[in-house]
ZABA-969407 format. One record per residue (C-alpha): residue in three letters; x, z, y. Coordinates in nm, 2 decimals, padded with zeros to 4 digits, always signed. Example, Ala and Ser with C-alpha at 12.3 -4.5 7.8 and 13.67 -1.06 7.14 Angstrom:
<recs>
("ALA",(+01.23,+00.78,-00.45))
("SER",(+01.37,+00.71,-00.11))
</recs>
This chain:
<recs>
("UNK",(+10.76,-01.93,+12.79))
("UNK",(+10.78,-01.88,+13.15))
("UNK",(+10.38,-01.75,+13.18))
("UNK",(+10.54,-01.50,+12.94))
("UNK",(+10.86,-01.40,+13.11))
("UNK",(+10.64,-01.35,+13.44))
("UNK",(+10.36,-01.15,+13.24))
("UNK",(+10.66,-00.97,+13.14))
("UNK",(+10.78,-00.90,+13.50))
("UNK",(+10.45,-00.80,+13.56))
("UNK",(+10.45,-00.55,+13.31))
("UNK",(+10.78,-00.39,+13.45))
("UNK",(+10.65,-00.38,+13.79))
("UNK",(+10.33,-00.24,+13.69))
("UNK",(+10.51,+00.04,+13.48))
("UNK",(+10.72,+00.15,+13.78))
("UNK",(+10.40,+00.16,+14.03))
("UNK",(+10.22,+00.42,+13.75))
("UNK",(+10.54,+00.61,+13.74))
("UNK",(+10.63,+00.66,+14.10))
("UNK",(+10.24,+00.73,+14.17))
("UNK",(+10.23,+01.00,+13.90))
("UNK",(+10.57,+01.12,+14.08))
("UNK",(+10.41,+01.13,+14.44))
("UNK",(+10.10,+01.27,+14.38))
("UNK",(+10.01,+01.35,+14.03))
("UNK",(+10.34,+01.50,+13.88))
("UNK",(+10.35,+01.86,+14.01))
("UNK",(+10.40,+02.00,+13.70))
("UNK",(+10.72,+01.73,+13.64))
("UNK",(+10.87,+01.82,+13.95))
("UNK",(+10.81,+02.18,+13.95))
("UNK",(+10.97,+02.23,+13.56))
("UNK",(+11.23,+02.50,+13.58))
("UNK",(+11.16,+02.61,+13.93))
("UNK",(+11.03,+02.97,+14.07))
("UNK",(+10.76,+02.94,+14.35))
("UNK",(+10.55,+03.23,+14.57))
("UNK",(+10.24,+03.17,+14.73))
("UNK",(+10.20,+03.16,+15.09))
("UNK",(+09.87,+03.24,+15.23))
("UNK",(+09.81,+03.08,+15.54))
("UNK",(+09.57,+03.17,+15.85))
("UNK",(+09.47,+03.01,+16.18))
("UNK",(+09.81,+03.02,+16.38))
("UNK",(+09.57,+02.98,+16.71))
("UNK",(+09.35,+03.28,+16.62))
("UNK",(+09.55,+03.55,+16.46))
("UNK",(+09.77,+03.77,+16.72))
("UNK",(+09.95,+04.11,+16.74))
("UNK",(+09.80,+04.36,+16.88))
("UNK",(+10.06,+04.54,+17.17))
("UNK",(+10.27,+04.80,+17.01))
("UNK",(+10.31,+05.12,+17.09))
("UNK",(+10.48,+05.48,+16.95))
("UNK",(+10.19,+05.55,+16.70))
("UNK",(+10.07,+05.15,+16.65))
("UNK",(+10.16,+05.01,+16.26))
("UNK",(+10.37,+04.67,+16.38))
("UNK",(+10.22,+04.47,+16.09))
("UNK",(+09.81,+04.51,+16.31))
("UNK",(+09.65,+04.21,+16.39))
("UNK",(+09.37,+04.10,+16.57))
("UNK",(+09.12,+03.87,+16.55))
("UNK",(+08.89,+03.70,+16.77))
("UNK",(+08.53,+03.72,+16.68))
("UNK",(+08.46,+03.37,+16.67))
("UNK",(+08.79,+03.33,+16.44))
("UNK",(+08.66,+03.06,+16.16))
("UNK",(+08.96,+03.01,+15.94))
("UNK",(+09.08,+02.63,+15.90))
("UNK",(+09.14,+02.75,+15.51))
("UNK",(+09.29,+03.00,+15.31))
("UNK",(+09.39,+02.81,+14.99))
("UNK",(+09.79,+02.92,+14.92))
("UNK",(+10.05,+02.69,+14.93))
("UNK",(+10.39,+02.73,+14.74))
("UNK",(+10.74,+02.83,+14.85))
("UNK",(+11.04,+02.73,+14.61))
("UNK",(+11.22,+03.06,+14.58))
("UNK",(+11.50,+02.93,+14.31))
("UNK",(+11.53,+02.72,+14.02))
("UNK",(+11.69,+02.37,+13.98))
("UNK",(+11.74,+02.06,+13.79))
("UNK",(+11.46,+01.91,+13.94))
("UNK",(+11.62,+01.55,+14.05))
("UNK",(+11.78,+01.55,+13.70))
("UNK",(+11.46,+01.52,+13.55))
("UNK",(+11.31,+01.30,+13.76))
("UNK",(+11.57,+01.06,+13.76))
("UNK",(+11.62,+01.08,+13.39))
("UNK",(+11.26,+01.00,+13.32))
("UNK",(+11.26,+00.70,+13.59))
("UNK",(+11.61,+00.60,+13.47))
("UNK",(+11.56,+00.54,+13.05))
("UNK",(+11.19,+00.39,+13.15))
("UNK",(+11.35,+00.12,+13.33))
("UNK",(+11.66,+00.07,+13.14))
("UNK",(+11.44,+00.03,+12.84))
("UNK",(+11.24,-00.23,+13.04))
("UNK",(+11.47,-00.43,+13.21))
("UNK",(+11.72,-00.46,+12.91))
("UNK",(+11.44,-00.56,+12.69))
("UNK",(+11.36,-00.80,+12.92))
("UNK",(+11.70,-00.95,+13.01))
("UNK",(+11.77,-00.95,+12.65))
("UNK",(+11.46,-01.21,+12.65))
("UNK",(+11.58,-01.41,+12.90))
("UNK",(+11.89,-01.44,+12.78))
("UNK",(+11.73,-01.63,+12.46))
("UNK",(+11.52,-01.84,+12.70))
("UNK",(+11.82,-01.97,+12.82))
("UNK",(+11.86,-02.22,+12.53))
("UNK",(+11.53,-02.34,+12.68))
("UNK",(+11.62,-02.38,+13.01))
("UNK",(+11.89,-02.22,+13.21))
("UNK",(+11.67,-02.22,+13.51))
("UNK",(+11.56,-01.88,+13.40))
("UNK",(+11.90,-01.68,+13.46))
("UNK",(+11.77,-01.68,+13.88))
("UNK",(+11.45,-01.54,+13.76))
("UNK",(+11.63,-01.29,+13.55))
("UNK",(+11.87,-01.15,+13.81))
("UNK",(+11.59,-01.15,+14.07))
("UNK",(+11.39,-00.94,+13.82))
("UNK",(+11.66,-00.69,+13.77))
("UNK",(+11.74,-00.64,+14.15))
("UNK",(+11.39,-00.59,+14.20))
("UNK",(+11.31,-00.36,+13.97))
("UNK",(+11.61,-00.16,+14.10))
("UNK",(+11.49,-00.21,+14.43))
("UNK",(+11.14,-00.03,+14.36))
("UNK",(+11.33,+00.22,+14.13))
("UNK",(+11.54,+00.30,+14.46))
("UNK",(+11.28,+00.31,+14.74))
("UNK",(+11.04,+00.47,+14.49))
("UNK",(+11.25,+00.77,+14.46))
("UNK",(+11.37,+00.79,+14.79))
("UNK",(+10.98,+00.85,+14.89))
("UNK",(+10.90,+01.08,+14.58))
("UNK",(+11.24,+01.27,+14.75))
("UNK",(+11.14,+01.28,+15.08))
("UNK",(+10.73,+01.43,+14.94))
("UNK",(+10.84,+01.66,+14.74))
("UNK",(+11.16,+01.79,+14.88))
("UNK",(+11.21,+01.75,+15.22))
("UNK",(+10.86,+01.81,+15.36))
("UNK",(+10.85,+02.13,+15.12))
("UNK",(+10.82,+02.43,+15.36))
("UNK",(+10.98,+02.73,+15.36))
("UNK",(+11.25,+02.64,+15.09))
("UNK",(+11.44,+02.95,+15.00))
("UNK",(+11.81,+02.90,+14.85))
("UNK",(+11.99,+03.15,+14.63))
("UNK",(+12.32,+03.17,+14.85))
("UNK",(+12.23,+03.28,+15.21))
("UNK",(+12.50,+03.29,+15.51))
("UNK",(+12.46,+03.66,+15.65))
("UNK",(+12.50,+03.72,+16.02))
("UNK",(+12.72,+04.01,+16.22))
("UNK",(+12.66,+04.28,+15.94))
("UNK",(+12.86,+04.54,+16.20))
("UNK",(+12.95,+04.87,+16.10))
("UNK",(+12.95,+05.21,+16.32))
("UNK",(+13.09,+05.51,+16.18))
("UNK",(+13.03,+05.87,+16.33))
("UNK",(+13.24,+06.18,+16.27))
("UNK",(+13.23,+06.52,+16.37))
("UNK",(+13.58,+06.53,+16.32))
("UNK",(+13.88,+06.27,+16.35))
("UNK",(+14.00,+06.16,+16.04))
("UNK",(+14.16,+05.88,+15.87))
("UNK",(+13.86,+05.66,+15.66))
("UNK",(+13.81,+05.38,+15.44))
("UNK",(+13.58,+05.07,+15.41))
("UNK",(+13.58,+04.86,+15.11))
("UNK",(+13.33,+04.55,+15.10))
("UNK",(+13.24,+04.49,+14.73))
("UNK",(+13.05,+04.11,+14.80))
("UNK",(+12.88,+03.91,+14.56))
("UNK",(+12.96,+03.62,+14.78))
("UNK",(+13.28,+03.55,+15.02))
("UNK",(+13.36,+03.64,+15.34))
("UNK",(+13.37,+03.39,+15.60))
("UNK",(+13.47,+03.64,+15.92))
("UNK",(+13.60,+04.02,+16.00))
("UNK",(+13.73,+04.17,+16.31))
("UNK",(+13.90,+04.35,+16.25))
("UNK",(+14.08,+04.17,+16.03))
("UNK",(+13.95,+04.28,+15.67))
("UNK",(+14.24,+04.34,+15.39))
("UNK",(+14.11,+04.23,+15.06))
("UNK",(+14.37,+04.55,+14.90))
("UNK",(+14.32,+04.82,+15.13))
("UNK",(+13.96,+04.72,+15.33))
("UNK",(+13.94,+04.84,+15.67))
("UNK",(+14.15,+05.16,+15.75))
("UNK",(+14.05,+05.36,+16.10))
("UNK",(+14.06,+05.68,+16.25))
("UNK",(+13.71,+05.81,+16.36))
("UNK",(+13.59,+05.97,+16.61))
("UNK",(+13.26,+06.18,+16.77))
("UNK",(+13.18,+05.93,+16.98))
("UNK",(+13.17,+05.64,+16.74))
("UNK",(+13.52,+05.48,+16.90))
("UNK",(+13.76,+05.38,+16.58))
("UNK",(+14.10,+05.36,+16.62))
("UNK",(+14.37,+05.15,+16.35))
("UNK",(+14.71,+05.24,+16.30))
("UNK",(+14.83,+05.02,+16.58))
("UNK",(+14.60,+05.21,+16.76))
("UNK",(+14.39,+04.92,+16.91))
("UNK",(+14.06,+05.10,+16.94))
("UNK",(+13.67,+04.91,+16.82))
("UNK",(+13.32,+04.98,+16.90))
("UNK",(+13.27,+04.88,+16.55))
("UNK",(+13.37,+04.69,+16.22))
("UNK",(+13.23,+04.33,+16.21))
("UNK",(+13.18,+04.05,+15.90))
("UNK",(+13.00,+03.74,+15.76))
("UNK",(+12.98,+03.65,+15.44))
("UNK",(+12.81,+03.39,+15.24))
("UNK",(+12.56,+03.62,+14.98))
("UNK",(+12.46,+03.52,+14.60))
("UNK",(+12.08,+03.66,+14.66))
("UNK",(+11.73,+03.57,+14.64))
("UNK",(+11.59,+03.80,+14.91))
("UNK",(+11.25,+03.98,+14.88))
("UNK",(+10.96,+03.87,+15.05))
("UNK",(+10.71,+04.03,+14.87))
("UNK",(+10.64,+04.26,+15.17))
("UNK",(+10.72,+04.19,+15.53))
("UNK",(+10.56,+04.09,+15.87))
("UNK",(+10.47,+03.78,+16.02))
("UNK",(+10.58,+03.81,+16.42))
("UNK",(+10.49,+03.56,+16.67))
("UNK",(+10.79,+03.47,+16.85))
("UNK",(+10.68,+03.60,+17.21))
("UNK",(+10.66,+03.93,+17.04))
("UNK",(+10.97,+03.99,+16.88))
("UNK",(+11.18,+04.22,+17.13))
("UNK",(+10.85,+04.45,+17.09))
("UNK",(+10.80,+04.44,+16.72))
("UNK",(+11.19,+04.52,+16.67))
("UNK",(+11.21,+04.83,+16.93))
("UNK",(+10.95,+04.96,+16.69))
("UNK",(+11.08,+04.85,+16.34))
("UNK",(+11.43,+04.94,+16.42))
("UNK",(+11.32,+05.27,+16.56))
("UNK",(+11.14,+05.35,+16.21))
("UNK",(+11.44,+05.26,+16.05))
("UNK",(+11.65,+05.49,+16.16))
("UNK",(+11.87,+05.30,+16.49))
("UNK",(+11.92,+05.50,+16.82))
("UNK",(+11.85,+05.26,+17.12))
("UNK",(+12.21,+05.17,+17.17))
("UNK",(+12.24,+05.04,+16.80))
("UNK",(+11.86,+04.85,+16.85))
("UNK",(+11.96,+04.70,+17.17))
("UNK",(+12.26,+04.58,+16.99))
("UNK",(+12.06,+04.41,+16.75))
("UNK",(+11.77,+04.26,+16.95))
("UNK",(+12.03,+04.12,+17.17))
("UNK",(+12.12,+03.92,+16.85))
("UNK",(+11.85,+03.82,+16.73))
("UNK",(+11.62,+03.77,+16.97))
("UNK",(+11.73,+03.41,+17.09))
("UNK",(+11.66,+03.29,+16.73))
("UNK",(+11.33,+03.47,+16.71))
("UNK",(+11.19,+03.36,+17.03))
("UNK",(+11.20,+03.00,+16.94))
("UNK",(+10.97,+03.01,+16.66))
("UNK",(+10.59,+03.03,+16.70))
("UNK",(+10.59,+03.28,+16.41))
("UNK",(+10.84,+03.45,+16.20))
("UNK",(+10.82,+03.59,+15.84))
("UNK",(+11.05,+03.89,+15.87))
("UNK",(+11.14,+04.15,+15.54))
("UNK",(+11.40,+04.41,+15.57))
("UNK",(+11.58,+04.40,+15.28))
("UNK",(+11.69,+04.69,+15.07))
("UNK",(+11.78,+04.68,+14.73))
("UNK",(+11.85,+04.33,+14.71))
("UNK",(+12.11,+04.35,+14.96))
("UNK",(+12.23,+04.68,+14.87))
("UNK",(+12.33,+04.52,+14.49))
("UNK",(+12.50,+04.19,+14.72))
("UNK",(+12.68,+04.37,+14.98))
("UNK",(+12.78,+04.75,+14.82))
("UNK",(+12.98,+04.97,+15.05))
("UNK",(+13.27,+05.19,+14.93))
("UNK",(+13.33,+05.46,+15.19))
("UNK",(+13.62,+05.69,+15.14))
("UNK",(+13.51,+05.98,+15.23))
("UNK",(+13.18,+05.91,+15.13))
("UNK",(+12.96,+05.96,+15.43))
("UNK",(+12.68,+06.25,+15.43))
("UNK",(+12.42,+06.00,+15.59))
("UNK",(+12.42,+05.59,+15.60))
("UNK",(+12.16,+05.37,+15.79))
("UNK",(+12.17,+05.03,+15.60))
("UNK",(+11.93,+04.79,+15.82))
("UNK",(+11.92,+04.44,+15.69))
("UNK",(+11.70,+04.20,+15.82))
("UNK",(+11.61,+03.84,+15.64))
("UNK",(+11.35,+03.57,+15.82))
("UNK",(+11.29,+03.24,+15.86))
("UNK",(+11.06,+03.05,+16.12))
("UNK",(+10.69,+02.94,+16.05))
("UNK",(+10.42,+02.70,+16.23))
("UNK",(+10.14,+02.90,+16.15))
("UNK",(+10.08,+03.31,+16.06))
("UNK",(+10.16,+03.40,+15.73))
("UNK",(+09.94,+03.65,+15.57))
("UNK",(+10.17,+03.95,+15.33))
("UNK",(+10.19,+04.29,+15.27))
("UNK",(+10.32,+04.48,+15.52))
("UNK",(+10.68,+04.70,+15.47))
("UNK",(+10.68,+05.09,+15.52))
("UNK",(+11.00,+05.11,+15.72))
("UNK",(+11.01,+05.47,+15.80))
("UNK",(+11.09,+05.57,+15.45))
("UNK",(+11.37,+05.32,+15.42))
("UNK",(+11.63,+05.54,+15.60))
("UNK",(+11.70,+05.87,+15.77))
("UNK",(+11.52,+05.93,+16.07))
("UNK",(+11.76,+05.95,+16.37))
("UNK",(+11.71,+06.28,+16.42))
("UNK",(+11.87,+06.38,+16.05))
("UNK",(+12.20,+06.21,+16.13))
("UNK",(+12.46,+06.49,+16.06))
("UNK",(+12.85,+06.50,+15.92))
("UNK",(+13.01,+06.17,+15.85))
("UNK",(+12.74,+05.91,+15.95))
("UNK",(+12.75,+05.54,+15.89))
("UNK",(+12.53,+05.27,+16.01))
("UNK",(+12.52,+04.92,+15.93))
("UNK",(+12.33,+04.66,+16.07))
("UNK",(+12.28,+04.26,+16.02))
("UNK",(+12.07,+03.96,+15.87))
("UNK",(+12.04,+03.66,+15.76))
("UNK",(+11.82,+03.34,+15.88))
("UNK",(+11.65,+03.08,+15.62))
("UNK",(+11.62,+02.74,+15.65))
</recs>
């Protein structure tokens, strides 16, 4: 009887082995179930740079060197949403070894009649089998989930969003924020009735009704959104303030407003070797709407998303002059916006 009870342990351990190993390394499809992944093409991060930018030179160019040989180009995946994959893990790993080990401390509990010697080898039995079960998953975790690049999660924590408004006239004007998300700071302070209520001005100056004067209207907010990456660039760091002046150009920002931005930004950019950058549009317009009383004859919405990357990541690059009003255009009652959001 004991050969069998140790066969028996055996069996158990075995079982556990097979099922963490298909976990680790042969259980993609397992550990993928009811997830959404993109695929990220990868290039040599030593070979690949931008090119210098200039007035007439697309930021998304690169160049290569002519004895570039690429490392490989097989794609890699990004979670972009989805969940319940621990639940699924842990439920399989769970019944197997509940099934197991109850079958076999139901069989040791009849050996007892036979010699009572056999309760220590049952409760060693258990506590190792919970042992592996624990350390097993804590590896199959670590693999799978926190070594899993570029993770993308459905609520993202956007940064200074500041509004400037614009008259030809002074008047008394209204800004609503209609969120699918919450707000986490304004200045001024926002009113969840009324919004934001200023007088505006030529110049850009707003003035409340204590008549404490702004530059512009500022707020965070935590956004319900899976942002776009289906087109974007991929920036080296040292680059950024160059690629921006361009981009934010394009889109439709005077100097003042870019400088504004790239003062921002730029700290978080520059510490990355590369960064995938996509200006959002209609994602964020259907996250953060605007409701403008009176309604303004041109808006500049400039939203920018990122996160930092290792190595250059190849997409398709973003045509940002046709994503607002050139500068030039601005007339009436103009409102721009600016802000973004950093992943990971």
């Amino acid at each position: 009887m004991k050969t069998y009870i140790k066969v028996w342990g055996i069996i158990i351990l075995v079982v556990n082995m097979l099922v963490f190993d298909c976990l680790l390394f042969g259980g993609d499809e397992l550990i993928t179930r009811g997830q959404e992944f993109e695929k990220v093409y990868p290039c040599n991060t030593i070979s690949v740079v931008y090119s210098e930018i200039g007035p007439d030179v697309n930021p998304a160019r690169v160049e290569e060197y002519d004895d570039f040989e690429p490392v490989s180009n097989e794609p890699s995946l990004r979670r972009v949403g989805g969940s319940g994959v621990l639940i699924y893990a842990i439920g399989i790993l769970a019944i197997i070894n509940v099934i197991l080990a109850g079958i076999a401390f139901f069989v040791y509990l009849i050996c007892d009649y036979m010699n009572s010697k056999l309760y220590v080898s049952a409760f060693s039995m258990v506590g190792l089998v919970l042992f592996l079960f624990g350390s097993g998953f804590v590896c199959m975790s670590y693999y799978k989930f926190i070594k899993q690049p570029g993770k993308i999660v459905g609520e993202i924590h956007y940064n200074a969003p500041i509004i400037y408004l614009y008259d030809d006239q002074e008047r008394e004007a209204t800004v609503k924020l209609d969120l699918n998300g919450d707000l986490t700071c304004t200045y001024p302070k926002y009113n969840e009735e009324t919004g934001w209520i200023v007088k505006t001005s030529a110049d850009g100056v707003l003035t409340d009704a204590n008549g404490r004067q702004y530059e512009y209207l500022y707020w965070e907010a935590d956004l319900n959104t899976v942002p776009d990456f289906s087109k974007g660039f991929c920036v080296r760091g040292e680059d950024s303030a160059a690629f921006l002046e361009k981009a934010l150009s394009d889109m439709g920002l005077t100097d003042t407003e870019a400088n504004a931005f790239i003062m921002y930004w730029l700290p978080q950019l520059e510490e990355n070797p590369y960064n995938v950058i996509s200006f959002q549009s209609e994602t964020y317009e259907n996250a953060a709407k605007l409701d403008v009383d009176p309604v303004p004859d041109t808006v500049v919405r400039v939203n920018m998303v990122f996160y930092g990357s290792d190595e250059y990541v190849e997409l398709e690059a973003q045509d940002l002059t046709s994503m607002n009003p050139a500068v030039s255009e601005r007339e009436g009652f103009v409102l721009v916006e600016w802000g973004g959001g950093k992943l990971g």
